[in-house]
DODREN-470410 format. One record per residue (C-alpha): residue number from 1; x, y, z. Coordinates in nm, 2 decimals. Layout:
<kedrens>
KEDREN    k    east   north      up
KEDREN  NUM       X       Y       Z
...
</kedrens>
This chain:
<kedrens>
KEDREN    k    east   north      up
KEDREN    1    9.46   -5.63    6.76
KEDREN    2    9.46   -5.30    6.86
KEDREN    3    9.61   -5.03    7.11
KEDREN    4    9.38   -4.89    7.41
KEDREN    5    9.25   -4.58    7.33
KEDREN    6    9.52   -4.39    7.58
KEDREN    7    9.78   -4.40    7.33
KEDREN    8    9.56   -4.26    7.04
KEDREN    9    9.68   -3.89    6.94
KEDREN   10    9.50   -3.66    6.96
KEDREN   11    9.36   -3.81    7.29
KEDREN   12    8.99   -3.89    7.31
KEDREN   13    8.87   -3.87    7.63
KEDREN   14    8.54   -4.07    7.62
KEDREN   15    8.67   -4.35    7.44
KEDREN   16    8.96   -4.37    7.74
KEDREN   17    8.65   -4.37    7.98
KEDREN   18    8.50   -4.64    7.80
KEDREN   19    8.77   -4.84    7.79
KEDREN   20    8.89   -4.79    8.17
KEDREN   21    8.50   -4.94    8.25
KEDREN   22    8.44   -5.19    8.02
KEDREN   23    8.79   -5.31    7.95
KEDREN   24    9.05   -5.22    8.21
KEDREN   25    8.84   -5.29    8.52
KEDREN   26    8.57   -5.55    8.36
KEDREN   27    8.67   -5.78    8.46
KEDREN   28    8.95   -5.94    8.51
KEDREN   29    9.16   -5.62    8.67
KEDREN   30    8.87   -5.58    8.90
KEDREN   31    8.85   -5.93    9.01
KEDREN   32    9.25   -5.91    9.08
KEDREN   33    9.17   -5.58    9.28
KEDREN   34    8.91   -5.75    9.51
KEDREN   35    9.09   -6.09    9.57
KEDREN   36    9.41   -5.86    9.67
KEDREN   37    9.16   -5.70    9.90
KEDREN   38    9.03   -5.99   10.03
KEDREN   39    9.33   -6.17   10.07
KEDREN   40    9.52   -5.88   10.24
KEDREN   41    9.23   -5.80   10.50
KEDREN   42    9.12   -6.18   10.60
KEDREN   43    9.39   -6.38   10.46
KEDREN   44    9.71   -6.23   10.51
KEDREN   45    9.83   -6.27   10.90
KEDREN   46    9.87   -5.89   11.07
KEDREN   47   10.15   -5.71   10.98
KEDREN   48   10.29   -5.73   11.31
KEDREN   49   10.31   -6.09   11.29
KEDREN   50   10.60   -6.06   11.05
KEDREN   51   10.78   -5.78   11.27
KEDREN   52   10.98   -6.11   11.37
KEDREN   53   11.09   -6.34   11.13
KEDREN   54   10.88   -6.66   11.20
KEDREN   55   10.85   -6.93   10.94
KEDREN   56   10.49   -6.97   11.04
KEDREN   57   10.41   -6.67   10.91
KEDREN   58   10.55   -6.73   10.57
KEDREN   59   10.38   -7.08   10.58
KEDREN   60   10.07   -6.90   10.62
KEDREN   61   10.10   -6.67   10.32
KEDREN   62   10.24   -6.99   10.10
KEDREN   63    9.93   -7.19   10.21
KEDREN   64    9.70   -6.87   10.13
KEDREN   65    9.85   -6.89    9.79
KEDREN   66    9.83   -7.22    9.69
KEDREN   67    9.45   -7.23    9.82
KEDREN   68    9.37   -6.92    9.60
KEDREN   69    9.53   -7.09    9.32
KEDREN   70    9.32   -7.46    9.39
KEDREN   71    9.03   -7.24    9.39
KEDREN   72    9.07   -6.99    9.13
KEDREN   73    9.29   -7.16    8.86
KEDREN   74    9.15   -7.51    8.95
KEDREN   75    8.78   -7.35    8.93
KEDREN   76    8.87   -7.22    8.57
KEDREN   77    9.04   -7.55    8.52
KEDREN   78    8.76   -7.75    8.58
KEDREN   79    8.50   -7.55    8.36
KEDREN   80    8.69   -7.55    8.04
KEDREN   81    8.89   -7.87    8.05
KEDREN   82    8.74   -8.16    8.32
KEDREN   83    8.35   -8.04    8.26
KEDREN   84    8.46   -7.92    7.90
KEDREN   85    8.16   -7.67    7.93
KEDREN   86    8.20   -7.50    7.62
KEDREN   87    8.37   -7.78    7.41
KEDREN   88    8.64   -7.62    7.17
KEDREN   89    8.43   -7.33    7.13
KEDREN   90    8.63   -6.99    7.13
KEDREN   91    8.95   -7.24    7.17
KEDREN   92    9.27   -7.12    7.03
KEDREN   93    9.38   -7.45    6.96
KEDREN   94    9.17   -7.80    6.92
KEDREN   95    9.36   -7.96    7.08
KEDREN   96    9.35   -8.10    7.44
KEDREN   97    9.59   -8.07    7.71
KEDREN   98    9.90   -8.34    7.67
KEDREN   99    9.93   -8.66    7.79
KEDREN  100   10.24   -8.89    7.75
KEDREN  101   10.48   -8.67    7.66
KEDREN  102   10.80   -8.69    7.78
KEDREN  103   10.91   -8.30    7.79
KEDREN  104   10.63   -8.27    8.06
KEDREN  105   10.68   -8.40    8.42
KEDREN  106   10.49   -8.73    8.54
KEDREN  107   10.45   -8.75    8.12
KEDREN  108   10.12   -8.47    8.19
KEDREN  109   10.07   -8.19    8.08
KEDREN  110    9.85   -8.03    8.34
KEDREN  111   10.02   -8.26    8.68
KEDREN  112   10.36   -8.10    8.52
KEDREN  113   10.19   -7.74    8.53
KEDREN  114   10.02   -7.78    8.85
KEDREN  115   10.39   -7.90    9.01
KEDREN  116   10.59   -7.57    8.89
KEDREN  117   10.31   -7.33    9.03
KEDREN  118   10.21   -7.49    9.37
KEDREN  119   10.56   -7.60    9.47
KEDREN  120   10.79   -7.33    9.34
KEDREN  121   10.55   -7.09    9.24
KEDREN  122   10.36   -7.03    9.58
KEDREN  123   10.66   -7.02    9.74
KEDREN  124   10.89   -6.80    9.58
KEDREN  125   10.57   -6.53    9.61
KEDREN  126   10.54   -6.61    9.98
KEDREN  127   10.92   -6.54   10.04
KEDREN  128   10.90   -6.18    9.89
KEDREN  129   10.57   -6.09   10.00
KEDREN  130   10.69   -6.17   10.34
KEDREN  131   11.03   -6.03   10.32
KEDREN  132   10.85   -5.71   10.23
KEDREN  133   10.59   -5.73   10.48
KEDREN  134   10.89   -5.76   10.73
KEDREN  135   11.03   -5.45   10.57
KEDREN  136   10.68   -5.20   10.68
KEDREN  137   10.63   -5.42   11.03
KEDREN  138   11.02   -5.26   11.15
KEDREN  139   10.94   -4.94   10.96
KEDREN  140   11.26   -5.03   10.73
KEDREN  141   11.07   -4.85   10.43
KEDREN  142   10.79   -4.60   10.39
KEDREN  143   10.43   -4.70   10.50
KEDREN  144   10.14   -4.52   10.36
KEDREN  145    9.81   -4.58   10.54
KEDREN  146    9.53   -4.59   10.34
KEDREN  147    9.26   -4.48   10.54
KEDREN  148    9.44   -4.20   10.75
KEDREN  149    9.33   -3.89   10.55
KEDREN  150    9.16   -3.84   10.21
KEDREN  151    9.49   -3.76   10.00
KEDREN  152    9.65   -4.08   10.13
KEDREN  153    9.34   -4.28   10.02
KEDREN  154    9.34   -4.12    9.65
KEDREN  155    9.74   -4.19    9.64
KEDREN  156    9.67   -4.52    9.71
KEDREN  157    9.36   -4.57    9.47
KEDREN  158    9.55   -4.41    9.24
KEDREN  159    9.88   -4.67    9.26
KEDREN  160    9.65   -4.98    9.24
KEDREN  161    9.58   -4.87    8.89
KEDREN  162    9.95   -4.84    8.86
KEDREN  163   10.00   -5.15    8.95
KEDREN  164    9.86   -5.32    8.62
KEDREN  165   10.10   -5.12    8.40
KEDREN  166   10.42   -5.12    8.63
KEDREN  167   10.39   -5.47    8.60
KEDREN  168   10.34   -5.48    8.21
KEDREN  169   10.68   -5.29    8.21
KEDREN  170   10.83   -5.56    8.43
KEDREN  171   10.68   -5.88    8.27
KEDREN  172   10.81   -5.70    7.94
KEDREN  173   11.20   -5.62    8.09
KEDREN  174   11.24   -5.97    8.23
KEDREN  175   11.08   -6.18    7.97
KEDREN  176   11.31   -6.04    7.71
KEDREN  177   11.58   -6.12    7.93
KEDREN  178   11.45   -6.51    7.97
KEDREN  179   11.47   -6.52    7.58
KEDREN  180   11.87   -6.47    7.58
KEDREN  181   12.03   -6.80    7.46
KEDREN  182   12.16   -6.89    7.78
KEDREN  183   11.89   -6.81    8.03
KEDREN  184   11.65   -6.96    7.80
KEDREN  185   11.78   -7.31    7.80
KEDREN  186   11.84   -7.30    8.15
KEDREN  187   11.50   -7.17    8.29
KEDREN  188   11.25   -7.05    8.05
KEDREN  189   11.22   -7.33    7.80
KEDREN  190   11.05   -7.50    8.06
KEDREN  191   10.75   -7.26    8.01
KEDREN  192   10.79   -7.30    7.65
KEDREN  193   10.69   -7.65    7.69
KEDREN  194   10.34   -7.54    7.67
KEDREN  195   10.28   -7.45    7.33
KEDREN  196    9.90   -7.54    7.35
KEDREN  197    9.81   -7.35    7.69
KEDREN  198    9.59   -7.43    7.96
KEDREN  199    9.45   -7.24    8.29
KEDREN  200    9.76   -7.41    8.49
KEDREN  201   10.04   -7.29    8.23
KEDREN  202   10.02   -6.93    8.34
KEDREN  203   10.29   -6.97    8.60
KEDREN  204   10.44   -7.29    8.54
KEDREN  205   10.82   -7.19    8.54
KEDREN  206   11.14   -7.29    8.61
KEDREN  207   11.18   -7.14    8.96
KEDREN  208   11.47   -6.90    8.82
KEDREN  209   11.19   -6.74    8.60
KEDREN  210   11.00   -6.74    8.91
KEDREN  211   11.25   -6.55    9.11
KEDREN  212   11.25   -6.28    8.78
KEDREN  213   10.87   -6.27    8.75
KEDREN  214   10.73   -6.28    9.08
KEDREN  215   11.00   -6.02    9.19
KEDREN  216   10.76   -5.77    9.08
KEDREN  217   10.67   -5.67    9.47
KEDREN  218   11.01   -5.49    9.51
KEDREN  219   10.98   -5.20    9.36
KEDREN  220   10.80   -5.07    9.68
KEDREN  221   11.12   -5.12    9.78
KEDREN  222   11.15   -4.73    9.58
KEDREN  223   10.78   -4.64    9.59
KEDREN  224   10.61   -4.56    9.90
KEDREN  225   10.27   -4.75    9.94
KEDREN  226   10.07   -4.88   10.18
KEDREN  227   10.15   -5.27   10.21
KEDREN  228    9.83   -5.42   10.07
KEDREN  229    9.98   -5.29    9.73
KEDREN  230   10.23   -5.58    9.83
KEDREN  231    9.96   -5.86    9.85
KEDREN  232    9.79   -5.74    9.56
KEDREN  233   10.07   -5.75    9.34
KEDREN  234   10.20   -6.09    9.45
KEDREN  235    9.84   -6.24    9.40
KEDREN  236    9.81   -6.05    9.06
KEDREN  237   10.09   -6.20    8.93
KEDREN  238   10.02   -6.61    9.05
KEDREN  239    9.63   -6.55    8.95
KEDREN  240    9.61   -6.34    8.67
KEDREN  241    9.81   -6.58    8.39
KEDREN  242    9.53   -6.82    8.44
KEDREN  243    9.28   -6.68    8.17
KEDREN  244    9.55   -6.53    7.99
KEDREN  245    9.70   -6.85    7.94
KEDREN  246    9.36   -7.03    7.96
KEDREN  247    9.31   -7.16    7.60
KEDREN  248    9.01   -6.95    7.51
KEDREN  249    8.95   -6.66    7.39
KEDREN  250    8.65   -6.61    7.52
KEDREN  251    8.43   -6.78    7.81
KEDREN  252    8.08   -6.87    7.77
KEDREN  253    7.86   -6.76    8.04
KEDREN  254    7.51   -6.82    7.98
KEDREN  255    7.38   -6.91    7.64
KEDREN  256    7.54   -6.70    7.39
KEDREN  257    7.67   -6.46    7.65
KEDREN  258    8.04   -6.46    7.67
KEDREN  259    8.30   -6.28    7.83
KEDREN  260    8.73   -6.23    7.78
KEDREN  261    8.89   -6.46    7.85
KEDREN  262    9.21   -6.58    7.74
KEDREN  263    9.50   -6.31    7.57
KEDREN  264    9.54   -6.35    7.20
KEDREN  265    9.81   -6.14    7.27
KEDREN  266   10.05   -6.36    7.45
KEDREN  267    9.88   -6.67    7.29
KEDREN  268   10.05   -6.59    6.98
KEDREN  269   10.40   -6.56    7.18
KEDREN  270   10.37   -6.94    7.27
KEDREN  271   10.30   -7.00    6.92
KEDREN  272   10.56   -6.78    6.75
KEDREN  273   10.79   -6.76    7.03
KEDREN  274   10.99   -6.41    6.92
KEDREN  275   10.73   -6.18    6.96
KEDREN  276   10.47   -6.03    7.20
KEDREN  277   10.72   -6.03    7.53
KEDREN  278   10.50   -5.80    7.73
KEDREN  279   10.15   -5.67    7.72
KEDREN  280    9.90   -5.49    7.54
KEDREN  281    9.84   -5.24    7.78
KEDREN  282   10.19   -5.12    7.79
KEDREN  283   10.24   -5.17    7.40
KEDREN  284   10.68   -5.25    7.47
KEDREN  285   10.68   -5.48    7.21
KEDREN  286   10.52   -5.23    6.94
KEDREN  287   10.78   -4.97    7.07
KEDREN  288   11.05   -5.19    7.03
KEDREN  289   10.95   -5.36    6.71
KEDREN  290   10.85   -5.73    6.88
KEDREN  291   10.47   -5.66    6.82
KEDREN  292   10.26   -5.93    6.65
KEDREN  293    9.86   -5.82    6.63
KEDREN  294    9.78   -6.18    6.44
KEDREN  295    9.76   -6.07    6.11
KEDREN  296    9.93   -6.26    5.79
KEDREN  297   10.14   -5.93    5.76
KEDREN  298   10.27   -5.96    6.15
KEDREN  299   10.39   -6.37    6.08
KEDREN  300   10.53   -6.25    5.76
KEDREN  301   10.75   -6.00    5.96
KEDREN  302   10.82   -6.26    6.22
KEDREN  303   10.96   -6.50    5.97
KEDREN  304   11.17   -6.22    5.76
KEDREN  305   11.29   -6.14    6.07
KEDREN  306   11.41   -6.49    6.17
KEDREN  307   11.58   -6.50    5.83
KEDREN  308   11.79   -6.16    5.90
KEDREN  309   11.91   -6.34    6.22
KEDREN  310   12.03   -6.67    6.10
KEDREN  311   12.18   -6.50    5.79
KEDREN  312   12.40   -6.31    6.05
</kedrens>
């Protein structure tokens, strides 16, 4: 497991372009670009209906989420675990989604999962989007419109890239803080039920993690952006997790063609548990000594480190 060619010194330009094209945008980023484009210009009620609180409003942006989800984490659902398309081909782990087990609610696995992101999930993200929709609709913070003049629309290209990595930093900062003693038995061992992974584990949380990790949408609370930034962030963070947390590494599309699919990357946090808190694209964890790349070497370090602790 490697970095992304735009921290490699000296810098090499073409390999950066390649990257951006075939790994940054293809093709999960680029999916989570459109469906925040979609869901801001036909899904999302006018930003003038939230210039007045009105629960209706908020109803409408919980109900948007939860049928994106149905869709879109149900679809991937379906494909690799109901249909069982490609088997346990690419599969991190054999094994199939729990059922019985007592940790989980309703004793399954995937109801438990489904619970936690439609109930508290969709929710929590509907509150903050709408609070900051609220926020531009009385002019409370800085609006930039997109379309008014061509510097505005590069700024605002320019900050949907942004997005992607100012959310690596924040997954990374409040993660690590989930995995203090005290906040992880009260909220986030709930997610580290789920150490074999499915579509529906992505964002099933306790709904204190959920206040941490969907609070992502403040920070244009500081930076000034046009509000479709706000929706696409919001339905980044419920969406995306799905294939990171599918299962698989990689999806099989048509005979031997596959695509990514799931993050090794965070995979190996549910299965080492003290490593890998953030991203690859924002390396935190190699910065701050938390990296695991799946090698013998990285357990090894893992495990030594575990020993330095307890000896403590």
């Amino acid at each position: 497991m490697t970095l992304p060619p735009l921290y490699e010194r000296p810098s090499r330009p073409l390999a950066m372009a390649r990257w951006l094209v075939t790994k940054f945008f293809w093709w999960q980023n680029g999916l989570w670009i459109a469906v925040g484009a979609v869901a801001w210009l036909w899904l999302t009620p006018s930003l003038d209906r939230f210039a007045t609180p009105a629960a209706w409003a908020v109803a409408l942006v919980y109900l948007r989420n939860v049928a994106l989800m149905v869709v879109i984490v149900g679809g991937l659902h379906w494909w690799l675990y109901i249909r069982r398309s490609q088997g346990t081909e690419h599969k991190y782990d054999e094994r199939w989604l729990s059922v019985g087990r007592r940790p989980f609610l309703f004793r399954n696995q995937t109801r438990d999962n489904m619970f936690w992101s439609l109930v508290s999930a969709c929710s929590i993200a509907a509150l903050y989007e709408s609070l900051m929709l609220w926020l531009y609709a009385n002019d409370l913070i800085p609006t930039v419109s997109a379309g008014a003049n061509l510097s505005n629309l590069a700024y605002t290209a320019a900050l949907t890239v942004a997005v992607f990595p100012l959310v690596s930093v924040h997954f990374y900062a409040n993660h690590r803080l989930l995995h203090t003693p005290r906040l992880y038995r009260w909220a986030h061992s709930l997610h580290h039920h789920n150490v074999n992974i499915g579509p529906w584990t992505g964002v099933s949380m306790h709904p204190l993690e959920h206040a941490l990790y969907l609070s992502a949408p403040l920070m244009f609370l500081l930076i000034p952006a046009n509000p479709y930034l706000v929706t696409l962030t919001a339905t980044y963070l419920l969406l995306s997790p799905a294939p990171s947390h599918s299962g698989f590494d990689r999806y099989v599309v048509a005979g031997s063609r596959t695509v990514a699919g799931g993050d090794r990357f965070h995979t190996l946090h549910h299965r080492y548990f003290d490593c890998n808190y953030g991203t690859s694209l924002v390396p935190m964890d190699k910065w701050f000594g938390t990296w695991h790349d799946g090698s013998d070497a990285a357990t090894e370090q893992v495990k030594e480190r575990r020993r330095r602790l307890a000896a403590r």
